[in-house]
C-alpha distance (Angstrom), angle and dihedral (degrees) to the residues before:
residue distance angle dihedral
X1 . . .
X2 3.90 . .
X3 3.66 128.9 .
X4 3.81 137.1 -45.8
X5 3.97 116.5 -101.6
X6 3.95 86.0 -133.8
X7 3.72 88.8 70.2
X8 3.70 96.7 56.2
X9 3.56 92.1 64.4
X10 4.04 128.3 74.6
X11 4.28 124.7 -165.8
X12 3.86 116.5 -127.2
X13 3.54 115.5 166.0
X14 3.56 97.2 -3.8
X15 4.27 89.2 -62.1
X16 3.97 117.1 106.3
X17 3.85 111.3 -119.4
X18 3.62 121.5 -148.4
X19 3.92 113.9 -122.9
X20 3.48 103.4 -168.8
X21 3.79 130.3 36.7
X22 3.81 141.1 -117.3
X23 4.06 121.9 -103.4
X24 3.77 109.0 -101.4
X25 4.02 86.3 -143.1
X26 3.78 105.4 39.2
X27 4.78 89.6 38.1
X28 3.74 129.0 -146.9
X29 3.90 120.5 -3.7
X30 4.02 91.8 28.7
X31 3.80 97.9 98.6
X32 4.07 113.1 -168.0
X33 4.13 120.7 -124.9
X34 3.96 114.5 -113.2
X35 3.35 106.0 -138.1
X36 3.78 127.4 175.7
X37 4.01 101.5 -98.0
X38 4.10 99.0 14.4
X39 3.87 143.7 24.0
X40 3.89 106.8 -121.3
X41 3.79 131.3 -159.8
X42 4.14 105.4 -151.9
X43 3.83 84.5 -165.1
X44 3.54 106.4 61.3
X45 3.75 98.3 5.0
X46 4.30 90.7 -118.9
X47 3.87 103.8 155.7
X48 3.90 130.3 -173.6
X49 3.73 117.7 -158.3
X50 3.88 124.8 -138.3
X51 3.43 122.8 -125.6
């Protein structure tokens, strides 16, 4: 099912701050999955790994 697009966002100073960020591959509106080793795109499968 996955998670609301609300939650991705956080309010400072009355302006909504995105939490998460966009794929480099896939653009704007394709936000990437934080998990705890890697940052994961479900759309295109592009993955970063933590150090």
């Amino acid at each position: 099912m996955g998670v609301r697009r609300g939650s991705c966002y956080t309010v400072q100073d009355g302006r909504a701050i995105l939490r998460k960020r966009h794929c480099p591959r896939c653009g704007p509106g394709v936000l990437m999955a934080e998990h705890e080793d890697r940052s994961a795109c479900g759309r295109c499968g592009y993955t970063e790994f933590k150090k």
